[in-house]
N, CA, C and O of each residue as an XYZ file, in Angstrom:
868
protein
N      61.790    100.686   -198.696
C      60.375    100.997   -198.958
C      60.064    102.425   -198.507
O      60.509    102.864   -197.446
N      59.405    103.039   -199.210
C      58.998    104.907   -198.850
C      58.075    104.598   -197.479
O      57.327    103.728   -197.034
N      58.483    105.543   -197.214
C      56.850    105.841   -195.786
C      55.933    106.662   -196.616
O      56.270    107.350   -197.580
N      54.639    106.503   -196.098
C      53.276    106.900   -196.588
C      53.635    108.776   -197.208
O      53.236    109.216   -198.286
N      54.219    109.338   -196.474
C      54.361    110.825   -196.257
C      55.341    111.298   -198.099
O      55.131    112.189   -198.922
N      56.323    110.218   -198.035
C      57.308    110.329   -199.485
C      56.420    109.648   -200.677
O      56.340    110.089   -201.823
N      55.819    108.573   -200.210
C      55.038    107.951   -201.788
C      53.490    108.839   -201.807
O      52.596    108.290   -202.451
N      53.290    109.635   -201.404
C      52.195    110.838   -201.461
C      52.285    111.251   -202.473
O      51.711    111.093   -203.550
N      53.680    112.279   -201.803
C      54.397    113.787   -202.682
C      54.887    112.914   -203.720
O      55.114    113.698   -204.641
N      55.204    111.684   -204.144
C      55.908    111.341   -205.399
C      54.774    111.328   -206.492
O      54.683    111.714   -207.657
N      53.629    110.463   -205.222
C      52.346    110.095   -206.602
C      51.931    111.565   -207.076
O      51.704    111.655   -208.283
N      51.798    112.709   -206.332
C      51.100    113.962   -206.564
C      52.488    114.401   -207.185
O      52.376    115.625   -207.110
N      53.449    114.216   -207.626
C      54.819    115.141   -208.118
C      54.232    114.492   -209.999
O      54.037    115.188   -210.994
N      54.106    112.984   -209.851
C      53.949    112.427   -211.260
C      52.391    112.384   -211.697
O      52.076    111.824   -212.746
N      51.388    113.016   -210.826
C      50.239    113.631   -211.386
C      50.657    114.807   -212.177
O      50.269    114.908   -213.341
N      51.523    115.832   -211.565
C      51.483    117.581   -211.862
C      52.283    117.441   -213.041
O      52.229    118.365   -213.852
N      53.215    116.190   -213.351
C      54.208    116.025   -214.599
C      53.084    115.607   -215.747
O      53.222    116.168   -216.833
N      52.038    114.718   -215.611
C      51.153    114.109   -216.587
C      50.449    115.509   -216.915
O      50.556    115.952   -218.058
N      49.785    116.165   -216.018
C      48.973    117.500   -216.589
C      49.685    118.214   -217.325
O      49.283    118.778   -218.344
N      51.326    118.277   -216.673
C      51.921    119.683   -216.954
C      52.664    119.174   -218.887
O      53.244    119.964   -219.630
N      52.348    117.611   -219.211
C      52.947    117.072   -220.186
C      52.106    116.559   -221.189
O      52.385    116.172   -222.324
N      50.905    116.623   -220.522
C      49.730    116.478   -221.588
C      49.225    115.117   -221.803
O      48.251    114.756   -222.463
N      49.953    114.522   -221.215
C      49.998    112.599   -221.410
C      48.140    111.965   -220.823
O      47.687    111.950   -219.679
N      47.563    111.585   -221.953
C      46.345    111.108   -221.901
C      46.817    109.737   -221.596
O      47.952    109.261   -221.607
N      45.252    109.043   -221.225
C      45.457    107.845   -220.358
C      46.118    107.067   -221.195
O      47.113    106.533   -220.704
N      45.874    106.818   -222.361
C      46.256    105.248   -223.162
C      47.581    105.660   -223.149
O      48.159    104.740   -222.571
N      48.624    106.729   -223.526
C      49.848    106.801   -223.695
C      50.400    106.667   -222.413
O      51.584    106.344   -222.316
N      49.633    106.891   -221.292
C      50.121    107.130   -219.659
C      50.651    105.376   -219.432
O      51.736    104.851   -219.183
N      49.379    104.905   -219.649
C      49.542    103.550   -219.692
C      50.661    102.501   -220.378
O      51.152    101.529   -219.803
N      50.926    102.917   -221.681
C      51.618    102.146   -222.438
C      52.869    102.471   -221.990
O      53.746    101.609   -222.053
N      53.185    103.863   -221.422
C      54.586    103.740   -221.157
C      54.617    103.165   -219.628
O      55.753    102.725   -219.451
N      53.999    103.030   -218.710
C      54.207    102.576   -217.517
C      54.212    101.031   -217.833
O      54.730    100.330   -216.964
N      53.597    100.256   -219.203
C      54.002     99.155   -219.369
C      55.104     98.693   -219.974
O      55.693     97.624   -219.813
N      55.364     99.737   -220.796
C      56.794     99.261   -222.150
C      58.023    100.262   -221.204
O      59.170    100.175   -221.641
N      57.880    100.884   -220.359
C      59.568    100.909   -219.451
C      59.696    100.407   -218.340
O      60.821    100.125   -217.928
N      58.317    100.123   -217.423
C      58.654    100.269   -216.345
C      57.881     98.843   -215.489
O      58.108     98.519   -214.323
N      56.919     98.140   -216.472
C      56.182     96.606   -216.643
C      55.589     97.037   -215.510
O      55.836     96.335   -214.529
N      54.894     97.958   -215.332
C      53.625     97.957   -214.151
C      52.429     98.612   -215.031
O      52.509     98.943   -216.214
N      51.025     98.749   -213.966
C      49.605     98.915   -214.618
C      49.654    100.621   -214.221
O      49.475    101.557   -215.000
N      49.957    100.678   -212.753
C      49.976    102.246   -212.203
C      51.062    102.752   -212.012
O      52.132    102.238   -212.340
N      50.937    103.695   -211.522
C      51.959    104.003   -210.759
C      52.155    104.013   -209.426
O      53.037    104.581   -208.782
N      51.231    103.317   -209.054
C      51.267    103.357   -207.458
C      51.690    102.110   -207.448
O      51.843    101.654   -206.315
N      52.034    101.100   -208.698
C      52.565     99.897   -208.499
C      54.233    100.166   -208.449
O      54.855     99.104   -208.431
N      54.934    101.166   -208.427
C      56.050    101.215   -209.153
C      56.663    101.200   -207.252
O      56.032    101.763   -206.357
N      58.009    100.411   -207.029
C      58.854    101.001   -206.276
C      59.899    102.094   -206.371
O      59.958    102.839   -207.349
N      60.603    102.165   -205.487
C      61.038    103.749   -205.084
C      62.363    103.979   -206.048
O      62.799    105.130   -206.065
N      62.852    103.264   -206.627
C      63.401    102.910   -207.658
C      63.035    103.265   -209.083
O      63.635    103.768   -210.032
N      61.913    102.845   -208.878
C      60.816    103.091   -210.189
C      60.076    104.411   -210.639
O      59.706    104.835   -211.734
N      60.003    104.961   -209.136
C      59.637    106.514   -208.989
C      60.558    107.365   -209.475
O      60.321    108.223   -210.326
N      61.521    107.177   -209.007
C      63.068    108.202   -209.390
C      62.973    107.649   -210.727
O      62.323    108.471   -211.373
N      63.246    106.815   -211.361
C      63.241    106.453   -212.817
C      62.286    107.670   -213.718
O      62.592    108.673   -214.363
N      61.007    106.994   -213.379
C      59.899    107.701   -213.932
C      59.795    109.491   -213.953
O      59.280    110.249   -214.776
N      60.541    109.758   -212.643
C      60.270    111.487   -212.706
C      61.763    111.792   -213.672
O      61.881    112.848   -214.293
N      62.780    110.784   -213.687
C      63.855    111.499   -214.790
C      63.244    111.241   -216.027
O      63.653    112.122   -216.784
N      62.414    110.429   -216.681
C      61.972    110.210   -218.045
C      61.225    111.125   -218.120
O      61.285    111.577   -219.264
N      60.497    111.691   -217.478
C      59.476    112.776   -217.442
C      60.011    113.727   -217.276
O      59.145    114.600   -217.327
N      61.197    114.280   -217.050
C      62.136    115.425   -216.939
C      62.464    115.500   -218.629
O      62.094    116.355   -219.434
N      63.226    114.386   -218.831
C      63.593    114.049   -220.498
C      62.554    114.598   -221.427
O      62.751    115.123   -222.523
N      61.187    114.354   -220.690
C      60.252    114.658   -221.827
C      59.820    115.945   -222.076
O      59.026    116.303   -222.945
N      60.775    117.056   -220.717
C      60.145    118.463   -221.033
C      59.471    118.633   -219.450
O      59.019    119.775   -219.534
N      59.254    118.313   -218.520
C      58.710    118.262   -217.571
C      60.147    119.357   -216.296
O      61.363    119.283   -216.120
N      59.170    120.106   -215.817
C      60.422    120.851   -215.114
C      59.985    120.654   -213.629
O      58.835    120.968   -213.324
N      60.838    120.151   -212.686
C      59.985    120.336   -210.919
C      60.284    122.149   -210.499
O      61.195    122.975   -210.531
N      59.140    122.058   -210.196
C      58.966    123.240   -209.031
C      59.581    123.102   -207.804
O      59.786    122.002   -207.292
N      59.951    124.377   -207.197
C      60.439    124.411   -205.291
C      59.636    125.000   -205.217
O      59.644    126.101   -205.768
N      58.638    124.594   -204.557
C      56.845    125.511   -203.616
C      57.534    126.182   -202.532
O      57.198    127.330   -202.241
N      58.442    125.604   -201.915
C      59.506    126.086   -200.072
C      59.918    127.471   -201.202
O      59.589    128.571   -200.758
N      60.437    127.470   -202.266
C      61.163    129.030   -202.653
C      60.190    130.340   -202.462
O      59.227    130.639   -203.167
N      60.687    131.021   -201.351
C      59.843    132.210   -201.046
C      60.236    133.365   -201.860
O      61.395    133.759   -201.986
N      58.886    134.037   -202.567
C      59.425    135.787   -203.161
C      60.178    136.484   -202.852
O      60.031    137.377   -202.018
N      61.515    136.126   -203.689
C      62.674    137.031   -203.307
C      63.842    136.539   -203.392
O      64.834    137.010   -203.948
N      63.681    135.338   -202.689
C      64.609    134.115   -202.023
C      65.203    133.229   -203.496
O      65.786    132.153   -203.361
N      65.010    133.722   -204.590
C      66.017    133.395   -205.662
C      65.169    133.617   -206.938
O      64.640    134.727   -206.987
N      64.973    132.925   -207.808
C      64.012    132.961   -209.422
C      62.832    133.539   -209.272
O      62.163    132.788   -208.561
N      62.382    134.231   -209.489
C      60.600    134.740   -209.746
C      59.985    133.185   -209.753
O      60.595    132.289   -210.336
N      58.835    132.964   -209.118
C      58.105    132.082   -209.928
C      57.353    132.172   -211.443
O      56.619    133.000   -211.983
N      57.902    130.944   -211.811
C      56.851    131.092   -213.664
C      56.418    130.372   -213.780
O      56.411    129.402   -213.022
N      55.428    130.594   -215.525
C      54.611    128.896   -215.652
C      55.828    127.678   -215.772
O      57.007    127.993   -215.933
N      55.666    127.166   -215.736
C      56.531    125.828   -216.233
C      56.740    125.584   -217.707
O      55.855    125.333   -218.526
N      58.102    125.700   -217.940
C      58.389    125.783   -219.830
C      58.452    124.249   -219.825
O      58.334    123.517   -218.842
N      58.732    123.777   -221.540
C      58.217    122.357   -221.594
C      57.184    122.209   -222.527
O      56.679    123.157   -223.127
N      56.799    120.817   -222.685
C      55.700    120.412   -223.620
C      54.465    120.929   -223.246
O      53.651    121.061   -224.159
N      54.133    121.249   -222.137
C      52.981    122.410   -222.017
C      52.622    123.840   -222.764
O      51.618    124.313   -223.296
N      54.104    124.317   -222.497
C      53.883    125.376   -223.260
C      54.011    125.873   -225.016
O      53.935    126.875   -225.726
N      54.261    124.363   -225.090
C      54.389    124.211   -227.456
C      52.992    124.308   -227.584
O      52.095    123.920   -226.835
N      52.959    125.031   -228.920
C      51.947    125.471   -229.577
C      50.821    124.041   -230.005
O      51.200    123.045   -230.621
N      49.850    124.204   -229.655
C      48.980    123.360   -230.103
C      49.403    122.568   -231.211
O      49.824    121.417   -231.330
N      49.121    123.711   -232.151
C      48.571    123.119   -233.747
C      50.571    122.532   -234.290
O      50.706    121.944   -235.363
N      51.471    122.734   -233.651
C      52.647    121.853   -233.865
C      52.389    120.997   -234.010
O      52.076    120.820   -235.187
N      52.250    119.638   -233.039
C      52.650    118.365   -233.601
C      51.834    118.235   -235.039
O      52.388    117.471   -235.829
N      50.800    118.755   -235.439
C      49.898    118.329   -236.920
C      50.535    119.014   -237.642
O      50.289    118.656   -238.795
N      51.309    119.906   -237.624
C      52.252    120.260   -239.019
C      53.232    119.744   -238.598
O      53.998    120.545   -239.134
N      54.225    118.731   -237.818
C      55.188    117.403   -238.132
C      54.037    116.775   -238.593
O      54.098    116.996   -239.803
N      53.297    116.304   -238.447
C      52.669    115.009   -238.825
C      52.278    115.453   -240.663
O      52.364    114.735   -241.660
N      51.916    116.669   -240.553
C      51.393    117.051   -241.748
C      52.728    116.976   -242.727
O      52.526    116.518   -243.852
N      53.960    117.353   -242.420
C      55.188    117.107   -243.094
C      55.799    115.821   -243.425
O      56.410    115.541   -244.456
N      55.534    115.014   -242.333
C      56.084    113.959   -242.504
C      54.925    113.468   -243.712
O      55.550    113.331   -244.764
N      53.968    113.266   -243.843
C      53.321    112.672   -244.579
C      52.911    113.557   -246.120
O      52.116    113.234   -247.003
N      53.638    114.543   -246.026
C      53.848    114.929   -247.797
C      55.273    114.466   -248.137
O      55.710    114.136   -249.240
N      55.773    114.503   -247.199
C      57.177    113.886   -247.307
C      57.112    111.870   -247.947
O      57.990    111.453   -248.704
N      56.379    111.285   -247.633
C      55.898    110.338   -247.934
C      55.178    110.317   -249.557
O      55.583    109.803   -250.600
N      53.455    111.426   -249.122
C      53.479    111.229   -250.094
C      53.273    111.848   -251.945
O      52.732    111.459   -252.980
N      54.353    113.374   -251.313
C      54.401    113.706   -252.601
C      56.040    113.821   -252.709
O      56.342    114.583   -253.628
N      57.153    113.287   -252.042
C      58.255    113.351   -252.306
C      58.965    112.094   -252.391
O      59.908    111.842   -253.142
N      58.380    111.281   -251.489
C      58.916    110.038   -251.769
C      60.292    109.308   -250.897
O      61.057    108.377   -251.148
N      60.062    110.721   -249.238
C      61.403    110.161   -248.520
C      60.932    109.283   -247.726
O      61.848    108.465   -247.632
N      59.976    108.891   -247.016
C      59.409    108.922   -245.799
C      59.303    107.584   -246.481
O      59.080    107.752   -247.680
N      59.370    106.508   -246.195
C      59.018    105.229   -246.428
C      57.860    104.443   -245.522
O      57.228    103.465   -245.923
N      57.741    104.952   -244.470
C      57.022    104.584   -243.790
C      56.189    105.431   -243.830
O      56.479    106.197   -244.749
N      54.833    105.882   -243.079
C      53.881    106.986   -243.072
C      53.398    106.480   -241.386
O      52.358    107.120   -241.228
N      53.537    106.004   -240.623
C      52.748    105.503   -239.844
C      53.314    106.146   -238.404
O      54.494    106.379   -238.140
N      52.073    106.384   -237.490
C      52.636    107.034   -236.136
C      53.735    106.216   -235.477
O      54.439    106.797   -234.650
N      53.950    105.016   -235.730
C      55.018    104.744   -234.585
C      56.380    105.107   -235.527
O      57.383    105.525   -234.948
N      56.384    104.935   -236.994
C      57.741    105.937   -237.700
C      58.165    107.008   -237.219
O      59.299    107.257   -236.810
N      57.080    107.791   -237.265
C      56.972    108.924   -236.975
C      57.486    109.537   -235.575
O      57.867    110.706   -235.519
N      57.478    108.702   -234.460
C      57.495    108.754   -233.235
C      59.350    108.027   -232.882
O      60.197    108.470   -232.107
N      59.419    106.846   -233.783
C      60.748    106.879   -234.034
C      61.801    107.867   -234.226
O      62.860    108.014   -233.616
N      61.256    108.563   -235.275
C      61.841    109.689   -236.064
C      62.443    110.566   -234.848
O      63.603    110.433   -234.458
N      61.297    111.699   -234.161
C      60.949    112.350   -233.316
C      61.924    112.032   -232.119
O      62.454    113.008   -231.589
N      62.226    110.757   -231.626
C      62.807    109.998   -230.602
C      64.341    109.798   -231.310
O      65.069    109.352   -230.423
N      64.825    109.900   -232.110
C      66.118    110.051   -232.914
C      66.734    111.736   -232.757
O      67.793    112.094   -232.241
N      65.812    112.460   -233.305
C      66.271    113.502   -233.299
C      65.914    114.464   -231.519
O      66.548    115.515   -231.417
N      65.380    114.253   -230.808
C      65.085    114.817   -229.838
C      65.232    113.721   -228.217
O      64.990    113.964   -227.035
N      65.608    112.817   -228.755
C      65.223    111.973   -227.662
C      64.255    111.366   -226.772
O      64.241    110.367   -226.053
N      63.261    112.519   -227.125
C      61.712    112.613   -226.700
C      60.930    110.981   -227.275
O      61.220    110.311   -228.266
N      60.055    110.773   -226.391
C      59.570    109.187   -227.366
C      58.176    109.456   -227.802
O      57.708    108.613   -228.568
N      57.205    110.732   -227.383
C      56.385    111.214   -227.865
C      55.818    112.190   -228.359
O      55.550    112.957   -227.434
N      55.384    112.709   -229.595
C      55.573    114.099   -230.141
C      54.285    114.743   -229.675
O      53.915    115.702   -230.352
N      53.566    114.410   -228.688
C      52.757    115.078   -227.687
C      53.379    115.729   -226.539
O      52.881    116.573   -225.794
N      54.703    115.137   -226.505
C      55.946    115.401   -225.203
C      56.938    116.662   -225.875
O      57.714    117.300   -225.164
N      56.783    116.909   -227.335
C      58.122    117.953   -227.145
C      57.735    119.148   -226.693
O      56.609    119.601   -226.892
N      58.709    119.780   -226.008
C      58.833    121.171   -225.886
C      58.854    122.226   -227.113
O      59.217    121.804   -228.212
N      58.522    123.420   -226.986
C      58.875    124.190   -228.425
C      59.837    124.027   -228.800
O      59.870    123.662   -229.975
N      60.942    124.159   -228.203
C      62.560    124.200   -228.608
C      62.171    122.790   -229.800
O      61.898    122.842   -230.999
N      62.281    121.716   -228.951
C      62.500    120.088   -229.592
C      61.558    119.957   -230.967
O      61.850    119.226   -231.913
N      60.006    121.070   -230.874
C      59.010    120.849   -231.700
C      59.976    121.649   -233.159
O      60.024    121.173   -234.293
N      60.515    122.672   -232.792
C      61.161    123.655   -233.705
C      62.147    122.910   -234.163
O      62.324    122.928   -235.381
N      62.940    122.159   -233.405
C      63.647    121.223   -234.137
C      63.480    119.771   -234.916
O      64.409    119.136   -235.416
N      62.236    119.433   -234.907
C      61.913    118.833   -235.510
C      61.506    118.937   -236.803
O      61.863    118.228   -237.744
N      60.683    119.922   -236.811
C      60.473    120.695   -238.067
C      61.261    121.229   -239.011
O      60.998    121.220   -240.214
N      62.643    121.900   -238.298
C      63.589    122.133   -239.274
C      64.685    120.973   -240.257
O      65.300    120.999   -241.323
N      64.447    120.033   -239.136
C      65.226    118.598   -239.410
C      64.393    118.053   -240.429
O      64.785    117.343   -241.355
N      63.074    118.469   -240.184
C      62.101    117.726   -241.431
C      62.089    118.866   -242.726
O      61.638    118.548   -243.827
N      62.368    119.554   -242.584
C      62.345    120.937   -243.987
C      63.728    120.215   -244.380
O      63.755    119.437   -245.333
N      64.816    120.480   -243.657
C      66.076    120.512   -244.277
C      66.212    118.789   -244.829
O      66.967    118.758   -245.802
N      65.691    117.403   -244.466
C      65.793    116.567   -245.302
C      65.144    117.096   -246.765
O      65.768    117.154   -247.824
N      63.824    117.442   -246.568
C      63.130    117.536   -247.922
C      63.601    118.051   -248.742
O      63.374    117.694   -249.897
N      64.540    119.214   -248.422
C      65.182    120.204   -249.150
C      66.241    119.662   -249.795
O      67.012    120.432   -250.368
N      66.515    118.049   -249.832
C      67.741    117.687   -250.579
C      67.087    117.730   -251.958
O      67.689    118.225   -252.911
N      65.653    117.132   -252.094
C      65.127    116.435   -253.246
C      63.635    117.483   -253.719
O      63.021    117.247   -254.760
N      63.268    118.514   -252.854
C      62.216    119.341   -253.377
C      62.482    119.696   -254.585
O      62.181    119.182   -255.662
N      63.099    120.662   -254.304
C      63.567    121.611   -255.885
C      63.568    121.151   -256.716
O      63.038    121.716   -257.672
N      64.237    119.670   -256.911
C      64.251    118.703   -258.179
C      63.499    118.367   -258.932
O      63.634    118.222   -260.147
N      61.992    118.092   -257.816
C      60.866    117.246   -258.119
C      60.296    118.233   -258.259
O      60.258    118.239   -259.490
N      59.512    119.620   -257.794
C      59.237    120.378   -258.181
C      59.180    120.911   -259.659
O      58.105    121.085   -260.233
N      60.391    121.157   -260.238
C      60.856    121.125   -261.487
C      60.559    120.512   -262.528
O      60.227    120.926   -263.639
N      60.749    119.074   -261.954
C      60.294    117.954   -263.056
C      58.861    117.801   -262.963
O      58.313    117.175   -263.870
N      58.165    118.264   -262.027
C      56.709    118.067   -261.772
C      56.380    119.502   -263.091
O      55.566    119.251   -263.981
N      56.824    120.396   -263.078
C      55.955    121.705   -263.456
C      55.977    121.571   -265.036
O      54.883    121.053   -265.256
N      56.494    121.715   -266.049
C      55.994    121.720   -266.951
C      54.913    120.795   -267.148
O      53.946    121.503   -266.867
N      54.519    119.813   -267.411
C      53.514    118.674   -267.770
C      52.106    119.303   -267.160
O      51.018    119.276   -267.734
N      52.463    120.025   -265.519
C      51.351    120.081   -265.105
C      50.904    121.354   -265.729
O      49.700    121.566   -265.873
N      51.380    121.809   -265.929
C      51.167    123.074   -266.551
C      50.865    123.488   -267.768
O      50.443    124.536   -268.258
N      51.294    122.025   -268.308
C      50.597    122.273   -269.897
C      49.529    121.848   -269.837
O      48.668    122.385   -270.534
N      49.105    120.496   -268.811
C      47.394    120.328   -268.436
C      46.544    121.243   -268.236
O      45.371    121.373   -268.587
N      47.416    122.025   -267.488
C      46.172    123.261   -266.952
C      45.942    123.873   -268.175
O      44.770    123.900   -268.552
N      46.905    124.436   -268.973
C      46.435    124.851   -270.111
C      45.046    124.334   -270.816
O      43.870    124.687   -270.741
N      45.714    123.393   -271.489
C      44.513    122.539   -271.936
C      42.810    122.351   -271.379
O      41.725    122.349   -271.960
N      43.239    122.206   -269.984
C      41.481    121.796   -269.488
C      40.936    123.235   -269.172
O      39.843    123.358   -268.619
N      41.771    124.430   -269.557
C      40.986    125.712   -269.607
C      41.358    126.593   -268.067
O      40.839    127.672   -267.786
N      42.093    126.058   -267.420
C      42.518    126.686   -265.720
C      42.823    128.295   -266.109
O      43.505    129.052   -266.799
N      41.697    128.192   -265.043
C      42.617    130.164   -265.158
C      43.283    131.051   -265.355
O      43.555    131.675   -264.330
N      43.752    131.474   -266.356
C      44.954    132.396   -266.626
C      46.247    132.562   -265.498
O      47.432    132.230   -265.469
N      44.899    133.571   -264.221
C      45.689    133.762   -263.435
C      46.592    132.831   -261.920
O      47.371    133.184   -261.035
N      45.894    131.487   -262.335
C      45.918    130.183   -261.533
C      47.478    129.529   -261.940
O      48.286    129.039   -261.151
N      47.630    129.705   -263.570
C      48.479    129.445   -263.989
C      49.972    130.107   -263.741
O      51.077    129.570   -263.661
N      49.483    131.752   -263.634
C      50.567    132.894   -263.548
C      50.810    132.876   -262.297
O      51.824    133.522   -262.035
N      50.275    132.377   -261.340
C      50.721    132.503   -259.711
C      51.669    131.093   -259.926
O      52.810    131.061   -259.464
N      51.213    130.172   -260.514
C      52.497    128.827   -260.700
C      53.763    129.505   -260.904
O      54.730    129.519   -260.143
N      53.615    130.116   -262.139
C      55.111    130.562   -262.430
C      55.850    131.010   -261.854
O      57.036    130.701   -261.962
N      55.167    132.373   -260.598
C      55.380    133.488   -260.311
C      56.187    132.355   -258.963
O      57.336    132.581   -258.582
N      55.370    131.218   -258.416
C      56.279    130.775   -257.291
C      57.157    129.885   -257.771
O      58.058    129.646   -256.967
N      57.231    129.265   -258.860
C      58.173    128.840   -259.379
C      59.245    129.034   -259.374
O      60.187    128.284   -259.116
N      59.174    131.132   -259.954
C      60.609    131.407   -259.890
C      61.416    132.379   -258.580
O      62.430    133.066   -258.461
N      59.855    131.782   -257.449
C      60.453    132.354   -256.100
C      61.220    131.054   -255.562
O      62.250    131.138   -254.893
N      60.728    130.072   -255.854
C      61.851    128.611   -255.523
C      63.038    128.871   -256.337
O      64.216    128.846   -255.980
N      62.599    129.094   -257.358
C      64.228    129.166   -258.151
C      65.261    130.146   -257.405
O      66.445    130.038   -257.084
N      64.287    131.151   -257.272
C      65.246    132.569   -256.641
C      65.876    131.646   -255.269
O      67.017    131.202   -255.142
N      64.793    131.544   -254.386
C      65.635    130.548   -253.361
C      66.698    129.857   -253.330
O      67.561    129.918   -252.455
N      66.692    128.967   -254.551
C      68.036    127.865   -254.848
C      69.092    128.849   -255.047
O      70.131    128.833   -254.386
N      68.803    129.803   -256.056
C      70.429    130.793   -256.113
C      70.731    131.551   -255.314
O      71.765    132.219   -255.341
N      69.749    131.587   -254.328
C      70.415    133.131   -253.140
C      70.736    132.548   -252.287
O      71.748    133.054   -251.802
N      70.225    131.158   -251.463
C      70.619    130.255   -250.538
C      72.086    129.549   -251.125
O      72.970    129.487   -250.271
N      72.392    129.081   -252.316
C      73.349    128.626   -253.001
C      73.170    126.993   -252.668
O      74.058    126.203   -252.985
N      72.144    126.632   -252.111
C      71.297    124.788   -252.186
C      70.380    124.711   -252.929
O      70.063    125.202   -254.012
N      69.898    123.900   -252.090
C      69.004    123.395   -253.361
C      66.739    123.936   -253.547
O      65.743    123.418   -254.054
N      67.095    125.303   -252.701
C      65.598    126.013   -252.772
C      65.431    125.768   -251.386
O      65.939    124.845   -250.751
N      64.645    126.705   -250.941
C      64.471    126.446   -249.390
C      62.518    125.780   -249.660
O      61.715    125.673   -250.587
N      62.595    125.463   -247.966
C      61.555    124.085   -248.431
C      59.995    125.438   -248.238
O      58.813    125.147   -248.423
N      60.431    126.582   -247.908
C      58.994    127.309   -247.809
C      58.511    127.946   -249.159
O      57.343    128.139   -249.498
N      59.809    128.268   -249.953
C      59.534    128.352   -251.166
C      59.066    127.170   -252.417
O      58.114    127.344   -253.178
N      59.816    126.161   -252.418
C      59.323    125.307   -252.963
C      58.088    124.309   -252.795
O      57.760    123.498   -253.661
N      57.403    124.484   -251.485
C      55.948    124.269   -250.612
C      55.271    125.054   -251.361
O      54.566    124.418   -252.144
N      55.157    126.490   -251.484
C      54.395    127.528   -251.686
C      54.723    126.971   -253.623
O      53.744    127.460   -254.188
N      55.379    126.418   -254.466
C      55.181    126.624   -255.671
C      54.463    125.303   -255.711
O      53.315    125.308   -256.157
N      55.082    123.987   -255.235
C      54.111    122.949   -255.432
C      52.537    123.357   -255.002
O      51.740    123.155   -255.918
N      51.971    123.880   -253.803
C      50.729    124.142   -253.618
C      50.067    124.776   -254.642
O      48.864    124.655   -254.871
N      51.319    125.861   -255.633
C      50.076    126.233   -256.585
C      50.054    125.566   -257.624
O      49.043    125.667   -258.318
N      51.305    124.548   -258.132
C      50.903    123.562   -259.259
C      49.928    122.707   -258.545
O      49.503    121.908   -259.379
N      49.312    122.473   -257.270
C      48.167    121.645   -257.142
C      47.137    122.335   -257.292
O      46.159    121.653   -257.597
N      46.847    124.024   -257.154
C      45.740    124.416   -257.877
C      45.541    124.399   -259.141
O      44.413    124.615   -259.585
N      46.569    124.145   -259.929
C      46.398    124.241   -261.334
C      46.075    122.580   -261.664
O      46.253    122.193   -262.819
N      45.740    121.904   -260.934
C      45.263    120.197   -261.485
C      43.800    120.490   -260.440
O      43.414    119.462   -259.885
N      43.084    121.594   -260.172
C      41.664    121.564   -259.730
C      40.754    122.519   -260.920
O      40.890    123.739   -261.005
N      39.804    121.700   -261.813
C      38.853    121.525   -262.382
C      38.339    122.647   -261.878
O      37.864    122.812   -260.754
N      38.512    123.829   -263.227
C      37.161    124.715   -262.639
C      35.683    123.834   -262.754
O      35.271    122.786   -263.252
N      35.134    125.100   -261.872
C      33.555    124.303   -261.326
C      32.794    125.052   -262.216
O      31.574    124.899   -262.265
């Protein structure tokens, strides 16, 4: 059993990991129930503590030495980790995964705990509020480079039809000529990469065959 003085510094070590990791109450909660079958953490034994600060290490969480004096080895810094990933990340995974769903047709599922699966496959991480930039950057590329088996394809087969619509319902000349124009920057992609179009080019041509199916006003 800890003495009062060690289960302090542990409870205040797995406060500074929750701030420094972003973990709001309901997720704080669910994982102290689905790994570790307690309500707090002040329910957890000393067992349970060491557990909890390595999962929270896993998740991007780094400990500090406060005793390291200026000089006496590393500069102090902020703490790298899921603190320091860019906000607006996890909503472009989320935003990918779910064109991936539902204008490509990989994603079979659409739903946050897929999603969080996914995330937990490729990073190990079990919450995409938890990755670090590194893990966030790799997620994203893991999610471009699936899409990129089947973009280009669908792209392709998507553009004429839509394009003869636009014609027809009167779309802008130049609404139409920016289609083409990224069209054959995806194409250029597929032959200079020697795959199958990279997924920023073929993003940027589908977005403008979706302006060409918006109704002038």
């Amino acid at each position: 059993m800890m003495n009062k003085t060690t289960f302090t510094r542990q409870i205040k070590l797995i406060h500074v990991a929750r701030r420094e990791l972003g973990i709001d109450d309901d997720a704080w909660h669910v994982l102290l129930r689905q790994k570790f079958g307690v309500e707090s953490s002040v329910d957890l034994d000393e067992a349970g503590f060491y557990r909890l600060i390595e999962h929270l290490k896993k998740c991007g969480f780094k400990v500090r030495h406060p005793n390291r004096k200026p000089g006496g080895g590393a500069p102090s810094r902020p703490l790298a980790g899921a603190a320091q990933a860019r906000r607006g990340e996890p909503a472009k995974i989320r935003a990918i995964w779910l064109f991936m769903y539902r204008e490509l047709s990989l994603v079979k599922d659409p739903s946050e705990t897929a999603l969080a699966a996914y995330v937990c496959r490729i990073t190990g991480v079990e919450a995409l509020q938890w990755l670090d930039e590194k893990q966030t950057v790799r997620v994203i590329e893991t999610l471009k480079k699936w899409a990129e088996r089947v973009f280009y394809d669908k792209l392709i087969a998507r553009a004429p039809e839509t394009l003869a619509i636009a014609v027809v319902r009167g779309i802008a000349n130049e609404t139409i000529s920016d289609a083409h124009a990224m069209i054959h920057c995806a194409s250029a992609s597929k032959t200079k990469e020697g795959k199958t179009g990279t997924f920023a080019a073929c993003f940027g041509a589908w977005r403008a065959l979706d302006a060409c199916e918006i109704l002038p006003g």
